[in-house]
C-alpha positions in Angstrom: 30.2 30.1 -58.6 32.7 31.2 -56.3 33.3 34.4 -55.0 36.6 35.9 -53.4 36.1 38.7 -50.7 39.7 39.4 -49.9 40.9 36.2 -48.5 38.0 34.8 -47.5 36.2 32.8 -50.7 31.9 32.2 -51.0 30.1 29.8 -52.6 26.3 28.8 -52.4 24.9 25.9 -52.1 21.1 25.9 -52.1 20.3 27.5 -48.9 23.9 27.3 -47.6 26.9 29.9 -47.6 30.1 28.2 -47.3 33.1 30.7 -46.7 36.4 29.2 -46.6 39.3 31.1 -44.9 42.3 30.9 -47.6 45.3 33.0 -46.1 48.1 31.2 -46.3 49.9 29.1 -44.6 47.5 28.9 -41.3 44.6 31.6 -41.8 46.4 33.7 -39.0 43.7 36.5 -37.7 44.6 40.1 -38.8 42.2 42.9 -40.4 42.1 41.5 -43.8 40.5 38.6 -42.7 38.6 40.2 -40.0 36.9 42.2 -43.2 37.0 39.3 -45.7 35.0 37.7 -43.1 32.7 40.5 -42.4 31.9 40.8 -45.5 30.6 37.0 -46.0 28.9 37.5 -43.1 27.0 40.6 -44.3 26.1 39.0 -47.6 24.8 35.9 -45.8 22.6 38.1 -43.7 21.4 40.2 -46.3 20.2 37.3 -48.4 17.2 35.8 -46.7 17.3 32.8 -48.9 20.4 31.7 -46.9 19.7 29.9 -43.6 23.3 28.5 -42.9 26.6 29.6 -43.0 29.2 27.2 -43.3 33.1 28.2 -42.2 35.1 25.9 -43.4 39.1 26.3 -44.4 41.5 25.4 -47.0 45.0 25.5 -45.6 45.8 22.6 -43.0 44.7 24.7 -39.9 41.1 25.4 -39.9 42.5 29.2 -38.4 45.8 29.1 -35.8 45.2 32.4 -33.7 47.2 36.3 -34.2 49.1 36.8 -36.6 52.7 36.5 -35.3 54.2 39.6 -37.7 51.2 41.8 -36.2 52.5 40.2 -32.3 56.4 41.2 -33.2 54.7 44.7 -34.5 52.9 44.9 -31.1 55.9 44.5 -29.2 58.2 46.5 -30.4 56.3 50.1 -30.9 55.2 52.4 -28.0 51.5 52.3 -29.0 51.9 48.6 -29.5 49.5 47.9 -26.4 46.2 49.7 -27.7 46.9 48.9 -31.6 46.8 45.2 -30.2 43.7 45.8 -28.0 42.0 47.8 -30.4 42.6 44.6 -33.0 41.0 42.0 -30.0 37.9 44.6 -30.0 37.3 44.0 -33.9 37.4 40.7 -33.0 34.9 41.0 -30.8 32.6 43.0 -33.2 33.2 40.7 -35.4 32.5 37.2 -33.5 29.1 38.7 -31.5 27.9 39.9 -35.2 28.3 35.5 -36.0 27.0 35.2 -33.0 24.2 37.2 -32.8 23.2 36.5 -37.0 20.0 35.4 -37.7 21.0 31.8 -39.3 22.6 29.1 -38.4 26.5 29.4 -38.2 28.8 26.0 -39.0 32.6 25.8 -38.0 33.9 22.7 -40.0 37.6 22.7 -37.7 39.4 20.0 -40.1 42.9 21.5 -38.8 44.0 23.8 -35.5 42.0 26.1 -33.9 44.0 27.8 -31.4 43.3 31.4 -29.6 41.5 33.5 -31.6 40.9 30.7 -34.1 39.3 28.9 -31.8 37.1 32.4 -30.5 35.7 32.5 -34.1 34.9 28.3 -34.0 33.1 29.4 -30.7 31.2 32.1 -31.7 29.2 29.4 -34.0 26.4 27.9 -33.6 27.5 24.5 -34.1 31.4 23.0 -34.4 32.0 19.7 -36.4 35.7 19.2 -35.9 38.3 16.4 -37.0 39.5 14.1 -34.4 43.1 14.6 -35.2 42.6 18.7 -35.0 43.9 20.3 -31.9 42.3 22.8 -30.0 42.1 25.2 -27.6 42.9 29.1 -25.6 46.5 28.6 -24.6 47.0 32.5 -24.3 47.8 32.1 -20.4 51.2 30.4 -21.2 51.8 33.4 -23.2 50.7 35.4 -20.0 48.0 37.1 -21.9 44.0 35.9 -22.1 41.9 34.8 -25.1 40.2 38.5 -25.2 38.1 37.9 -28.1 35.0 36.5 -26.0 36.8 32.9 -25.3 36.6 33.7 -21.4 33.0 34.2 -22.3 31.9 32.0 -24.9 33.6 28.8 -23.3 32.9 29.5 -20.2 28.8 29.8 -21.0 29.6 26.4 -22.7 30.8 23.9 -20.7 31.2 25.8 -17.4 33.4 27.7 -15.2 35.2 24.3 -14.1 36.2 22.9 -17.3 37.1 26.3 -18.8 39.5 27.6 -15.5 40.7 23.9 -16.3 41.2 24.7 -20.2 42.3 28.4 -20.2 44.5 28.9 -17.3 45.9 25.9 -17.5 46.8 26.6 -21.4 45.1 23.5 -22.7 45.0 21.9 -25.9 43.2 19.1 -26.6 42.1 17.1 -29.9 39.2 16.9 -31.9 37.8 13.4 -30.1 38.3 15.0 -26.3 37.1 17.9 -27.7 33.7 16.5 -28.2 34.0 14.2 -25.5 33.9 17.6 -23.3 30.9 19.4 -25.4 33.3 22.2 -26.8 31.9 20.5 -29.8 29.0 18.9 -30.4 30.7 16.4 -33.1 34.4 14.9 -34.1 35.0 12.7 -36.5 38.5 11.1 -38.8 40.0 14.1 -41.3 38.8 12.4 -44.1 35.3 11.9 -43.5 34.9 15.5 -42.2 34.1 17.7 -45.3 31.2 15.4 -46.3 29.4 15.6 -42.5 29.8 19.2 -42.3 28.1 19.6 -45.9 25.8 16.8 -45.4 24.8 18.5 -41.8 24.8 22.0 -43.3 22.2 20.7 -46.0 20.1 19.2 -43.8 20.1 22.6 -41.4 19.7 24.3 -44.8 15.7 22.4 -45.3 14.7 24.1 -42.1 12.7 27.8 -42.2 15.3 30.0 -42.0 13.1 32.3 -39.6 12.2 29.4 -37.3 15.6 28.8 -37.0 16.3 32.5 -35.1 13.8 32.4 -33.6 14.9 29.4 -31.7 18.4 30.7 -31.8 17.4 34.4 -30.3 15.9 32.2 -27.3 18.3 30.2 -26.5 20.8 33.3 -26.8 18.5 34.9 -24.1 18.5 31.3 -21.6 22.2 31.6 -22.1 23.2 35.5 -21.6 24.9 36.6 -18.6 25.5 39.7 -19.3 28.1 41.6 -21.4 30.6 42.8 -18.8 33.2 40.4 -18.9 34.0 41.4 -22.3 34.7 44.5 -21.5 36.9 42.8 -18.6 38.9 40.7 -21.0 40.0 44.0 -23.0 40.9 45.7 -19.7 42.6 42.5 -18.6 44.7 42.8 -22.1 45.8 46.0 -21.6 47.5 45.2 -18.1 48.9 42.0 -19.4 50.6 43.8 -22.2 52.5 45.9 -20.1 53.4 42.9 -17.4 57.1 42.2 -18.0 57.0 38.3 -17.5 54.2 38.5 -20.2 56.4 40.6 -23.3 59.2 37.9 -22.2 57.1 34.9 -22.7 55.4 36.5 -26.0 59.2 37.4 -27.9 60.3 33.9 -27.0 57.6 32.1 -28.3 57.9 35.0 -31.6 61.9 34.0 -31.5 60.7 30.0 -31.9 58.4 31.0 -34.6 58.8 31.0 -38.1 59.0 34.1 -39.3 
């Protein structure tokens, strides 16, 4: 049975949760998702009978980053600035709640996963994206920084070589390269996608949930580095906002965009 929570929808499947994002056209990132998804998120914890969460997506992006109405909003008010930051630090609630959750966490990327999209594919466990898809943090071209933990996460992930190589040079790459780089740990064609992910997510789903975060919890602790630059990307927002080069670059990339 499925349930809605907003615009995020739930169905089990044995052991597995699979929420699939469903606002329209591109699952753009604002607080109704942020909630729908925290609410999936709660419900997956609470029931100890699921071991895996499965994002997954039904528009053509898996999730494309801000919403641009919330971005024109931003720009044109005089608390613009802090609204905007105090969205990024939902966002990073939200994604070091996935994060920290103890089951596994799937991001099935069958479309883009740009920005903020790709934060929430990075605050997952595991990432099983299409080859075609494109990803990537391309907030620098924007003169702003992926605030929502993608300095962090990717960083952690493969590196501070490959991600000043990804993020400041506004990178975005497809699903195959993506892989090829470890950003994910598989890619495969479009249409073969939605069977792996469940197929991989069922499999995950056999295994003791409580084993499972236990494992997770240690290799979170191998990993951690501390929790500072977080609070550095949030400071680093709030001076890029008021940079003029960077509200130029953000209304002419809004003025290209559909509205």
């Amino acid at each position: 049975m499925t349930t809605m929570h907003g615009t995020v929808a739930s169905e089990r499947c044995g052991h597995v949760l699979v929420a699939t994002l469903a606002r329209a056209p591109v699952n753009a990132l604002d607080d109704t998702l942020l909630v729908s998804l925290g609410r999936v998120l709660d419900a997956a914890i609470a029931d100890e009978t699921i071991t895996v969460l499965h994002l997954r997506s039904q528009q053509q992006a898996f999730c494309a980053g801000a919403d641009l109405a919330f971005l024109r909003g931003c720009l044109t008010t005089p608390e613009g600035m802090e609204t905007m930051v105090a969205l990024v630090q939902r966002m990073q609630a939200l994604f070091a709640r996935l994060q920290a959750a103890p089951l596994v966490t799937l991001a099935e990327i069958g479309g883009a996963a740009l920005g903020g999209g790709f934060e929430l594919a990075l605050a997952c466990d595991l990432r099983m994206a299409a080859s075609e898809a494109l990803l990537g943090l391309p907030e620098a071209g924007l003169g702003l920084l992926p605030g929502a933990g993608g300095t962090q996460r990717l960083t952690r992930l493969v590196g501070a070589g490959l991600a000043r190589r990804l993020i400041l040079g506004a990178e975005t790459i497809g699903g195959a390269e993506a892989a090829a780089l470890g950003l994910v740990q598989w890619a495969l064609p479009r249409d073969e996608l939605p069977a792996a992910a469940a197929a991989l997510a069922a499999r995950l789903a056999g295994l003791p949930r409580h084993a499972l975060a236990e494992n997770k919890h240690c290799i979170e602790l191998a990993a951690a580095q501390g929790e500072a630059g977080y609070a550095a990307e949030l400071e680093g927002t709030r001076r890029l906002y008021q940079d003029p080069e960077t509200r130029r670059r953000v209304s002419a990339f809004l003025d290209k965009s559909p509205r």
